[in-house]
Residue, then its C-alpha position, 0 to 999 in steps of 0.5 A: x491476544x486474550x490478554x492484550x483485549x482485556x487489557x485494551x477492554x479494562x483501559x479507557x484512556x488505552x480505548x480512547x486513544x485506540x479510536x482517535x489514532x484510528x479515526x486519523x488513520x483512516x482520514x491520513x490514509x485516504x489523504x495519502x492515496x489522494x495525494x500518491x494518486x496525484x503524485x503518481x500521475x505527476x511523476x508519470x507526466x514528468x517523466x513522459x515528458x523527459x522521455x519526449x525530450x530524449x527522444x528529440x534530443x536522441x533523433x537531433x543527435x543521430x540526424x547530426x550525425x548522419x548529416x555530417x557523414x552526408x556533407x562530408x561524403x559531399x565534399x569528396x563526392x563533388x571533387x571526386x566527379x573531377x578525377x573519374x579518369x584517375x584510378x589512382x585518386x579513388x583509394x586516397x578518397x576513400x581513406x581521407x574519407x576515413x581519417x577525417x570524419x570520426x564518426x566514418x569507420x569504412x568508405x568504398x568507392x566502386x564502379x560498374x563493370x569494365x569502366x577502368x578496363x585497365x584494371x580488371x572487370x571490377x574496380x573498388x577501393x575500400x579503407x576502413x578501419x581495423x576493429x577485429x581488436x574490438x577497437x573502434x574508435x578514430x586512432x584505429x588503424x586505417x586498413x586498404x582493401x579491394x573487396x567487401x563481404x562475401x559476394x560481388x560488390x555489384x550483388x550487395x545492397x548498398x551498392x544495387x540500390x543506389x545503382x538502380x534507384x540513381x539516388x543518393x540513400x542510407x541502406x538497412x544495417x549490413x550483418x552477419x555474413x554481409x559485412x566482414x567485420x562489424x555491424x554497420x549502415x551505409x550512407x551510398x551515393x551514386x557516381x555519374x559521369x558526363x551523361x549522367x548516367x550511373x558509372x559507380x557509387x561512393x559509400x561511406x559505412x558506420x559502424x552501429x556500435x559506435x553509433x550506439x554509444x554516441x547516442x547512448x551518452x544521453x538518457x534521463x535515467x542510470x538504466x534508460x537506453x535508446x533504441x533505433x530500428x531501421x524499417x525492417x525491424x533491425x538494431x541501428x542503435x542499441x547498447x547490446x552489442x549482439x543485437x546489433x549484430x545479429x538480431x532483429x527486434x521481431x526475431x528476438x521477441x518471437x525468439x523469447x515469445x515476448x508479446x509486449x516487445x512485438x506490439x510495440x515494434x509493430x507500432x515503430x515500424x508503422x511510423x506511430x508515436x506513443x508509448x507502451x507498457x513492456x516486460x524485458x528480462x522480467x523488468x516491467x518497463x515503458x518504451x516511448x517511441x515516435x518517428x525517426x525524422x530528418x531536418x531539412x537541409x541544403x542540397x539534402x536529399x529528403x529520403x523516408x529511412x521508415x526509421x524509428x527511435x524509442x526510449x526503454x525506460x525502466x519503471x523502477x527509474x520512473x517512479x524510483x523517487x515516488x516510492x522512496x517517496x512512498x515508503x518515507x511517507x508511510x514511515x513517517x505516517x506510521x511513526x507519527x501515529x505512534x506517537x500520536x498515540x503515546x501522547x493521547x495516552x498520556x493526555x487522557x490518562x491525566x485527564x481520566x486521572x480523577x475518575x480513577x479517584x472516584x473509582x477508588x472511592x466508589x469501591x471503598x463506598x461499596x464496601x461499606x465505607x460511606x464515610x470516606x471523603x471525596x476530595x474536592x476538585x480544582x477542575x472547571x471541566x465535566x470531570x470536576x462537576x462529576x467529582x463534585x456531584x460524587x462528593x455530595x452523593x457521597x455526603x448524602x449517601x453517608x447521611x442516609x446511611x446514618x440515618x438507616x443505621x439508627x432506624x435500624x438500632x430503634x427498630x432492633x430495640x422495639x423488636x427486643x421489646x416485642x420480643x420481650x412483651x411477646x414473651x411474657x405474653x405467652x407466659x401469661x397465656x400458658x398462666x390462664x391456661x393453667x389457671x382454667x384447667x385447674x379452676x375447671x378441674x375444681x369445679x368438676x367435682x362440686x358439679x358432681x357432688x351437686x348431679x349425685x345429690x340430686x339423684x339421691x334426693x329423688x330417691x331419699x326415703x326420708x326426710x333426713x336424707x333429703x335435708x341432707x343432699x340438699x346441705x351438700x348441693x348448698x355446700x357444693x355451690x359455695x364452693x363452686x361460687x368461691x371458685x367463681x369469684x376468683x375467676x372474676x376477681x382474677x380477671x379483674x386485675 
């Protein structure tokens, strides 16, 4: 790290580049996050939009449905009403209810206590077909049977309720122990006779596995399914064939304590329409969900089924092409920069490519090369008028130096003069030095022959003594004289 930030620290050009692919990156990363934003927000509406779409489309196909099983049981239902005194016809109804609708996988006809008293207290007739094998499709084989479930007819819902309400219904799906094969919803229409009174019902059942995968057919994503729950919470329609036949939607999210599941099942069951954030297996993903709502039709009792349709759309199917589209732009981005960045190193290493020169020549000129030409520049730019600057510092410089280094020579030569007249200047002194001593030294004897002399003459007895320290003194201040003359003859020259 030490290494690459000295390098980075020693490369203009590297620096330079550095800070416009960063300066870029920041003004591409906010236009990145504002036009993800928007995106983000596009792709949620588009798909809040499919998911409203498919929710129309799933509760148009499920309403179909129920309303061909409703004609279809209406067009037995009118022709039985002629034939009530016929037991031997009730079991033909029930099977050509049956065979000739393919949505149909069980009818029951059955009527109350004692009314065919010829055969027995109960009657019913009841065909469906076999699923045991798992197969439930039309070219199942069409089983005869007079019983259905585990208690008396007359005790289970889908015959009680239209008994005593005396109006046609669809019941809630029948499970577990209240059906002997598979899940199913029952679609009850109840049976009068001439005095309009309540004899027996007329039922034809759906099976909700194949009613899941009629529906289940359409869905805007490869792992988007549709939910249908009756007004209790139960499954009608759901592509996990245990849910349909033993759970509820409140059981399992107590079961699994998955709050986020409950809240949204609350909402259907309450009748609203909306959407909602959920987390299933560990899956974040949004339900859409409105009201299960029946068409108007001819002669079609308008019951409230308090049913519910949603959509479970995956959030990895939602915004799955918003982060492809996420990680192609990123790559995109960053490969960009890269390359934006090898071609700024590029560009402002052949554009600093003069300046290295002149680096090259300044370091020559530093060590003392003031001679080295700087080339002239063919650039028009600021980096030319530098270069151009450089060489006329550099012919002044070397001018200069020129002109120092030949002071310099005359003032070494001046100072060997110096040197030299400082010399014999000492010399000289050191001469008259001597020269004094020694001229000092001969007069010092002279002036004291003359102090002796005048001693002796103050004490001379006679005349001759006298005349003679008096020639002595004249003697010694010839001498003393000549010295003197020297001097100043000496200090003439």
């Amino acid at each position: 790290m030490t290494r690459l930030s000295r390098f980075v620290a020693k490369t203009l050009s590297l620096r330079i580049s550095l800070m416009v692919v960063c300066a870029i990156a920041v003004l591409l990363t906010a236009a990145l996050v504002v036009m993800l934003q928007f995106s983000w927000m596009a792709v949620k509406g588009k798909a809040t939009q499919k998911a409203q779409q498919t929710l129309d489309a799933t509760v148009q196909h499920v309403d179909n449905i129920l309303l061909n099983v409703e004609q279809t049981a209406g067009n037995i239902y009118w022709d039985l009403l002629s034939h009530l005194n016929d037991p031997q016809r009730m079991s033909a109804y029930s099977r050509h209810l049956v065979e000739t609708n393919r949505y149909i996988t069980g009818a029951a006809i059955a009527f109350e206590p004692n009314y065919y008293k010829d055969r027995g207290k109960l009657f019913m007739t009841y065909c469906h077909r076999d699923t045991s094998k798992g197969n439930a499709d039309a070219d199942a084989p069409i089983i005869e049977a007079h019983t259905f479930g585990t208690s008396p007819y007359t005790e289970q819902s889908w015959y009680r309720v239209p008994v005593d309400s005396g109006r046609p219904c669809w019941t809630n799906p029948l499970k577990n122990g209240d059906t002997e094969h598979e899940a199913i919803i029952t679609f009850s229409l109840p049976i009068y006779d001439h005095s309009r009174k309540v004899i027996g019902v007329m039922a034809v059942d759906l099976s909700l596995l194949l009613f899941s995968e009629i529906v289940q057919a359409a869905k805007p994503s490869p792992h988007s399914y549709a939910v249908l729950l009756g007004s209790d919470g139960s499954y009608i329609v759901h592509p996990d064939s245990d849910k349909l036949s033993h759970h509820s939607v409140f059981s399992l999210s107590r079961q699994h304590t998955n709050h986020t599941i409950y809240e949204a099942a609350e909402a259907m069951i309450d009748g609203k329409s909306g959407y909602k954030k959920i987390r299933i297996n560990d899956t974040e993903s949004y339900i859409f969900y409105k009201p299960f709502q029946r068409a108007s039709a001819p002669i079609r009792i308008q019951q409230k089924l308090g049913w519910s349709v949603g959509l479970i759309y995956p959030k990895s199917d939602i915004f799955s092409s918003f982060f492809h589209m996420v990680y192609a732009v990123v790559a995109i981005a960053v490969v960009s920069l890269l390359l934006l960045l090898l071609l700024c190193k590029f560009i402002t290493h052949r554009q600093l490519l003069p300046l290295r020169v002149l680096t090259l020549q300044m370091q020559r000129i530093a060590e003392g090369h003031y001679n080295d030409t700087i080339p002239a520049s063919n650039l028009g730019d600021e980096m030319g008028s530098l270069q151009q600057h450089f060489k006329q510092m550099q012919k002044a410089l070397a001018k200069h130096m020129g002109d120092l280094q030949h002071l310099t020579t005359s003032l070494r030569e001046r100072g060997e003069v110096l040197d030299e007249a400082n010399r014999q200047a000492k010399d000289a002194d050191r001469m008259k030095t001597a020269f004094l001593h020694n001229m000092t030294n001969q007069m010092i004897t002279p002036v004291s022959n003359i102090g002796k002399s005048i001693d002796k003459m103050s004490l001379a007895a006679t005349q001759e003594d006298f005349n003679r320290e008096v020639d002595t003194i004249g003697n010694e201040s010839k001498t003393i004289t000549e010295a003197l003359n020297n001097l100043l003859n000496l200090s003439m020259k």
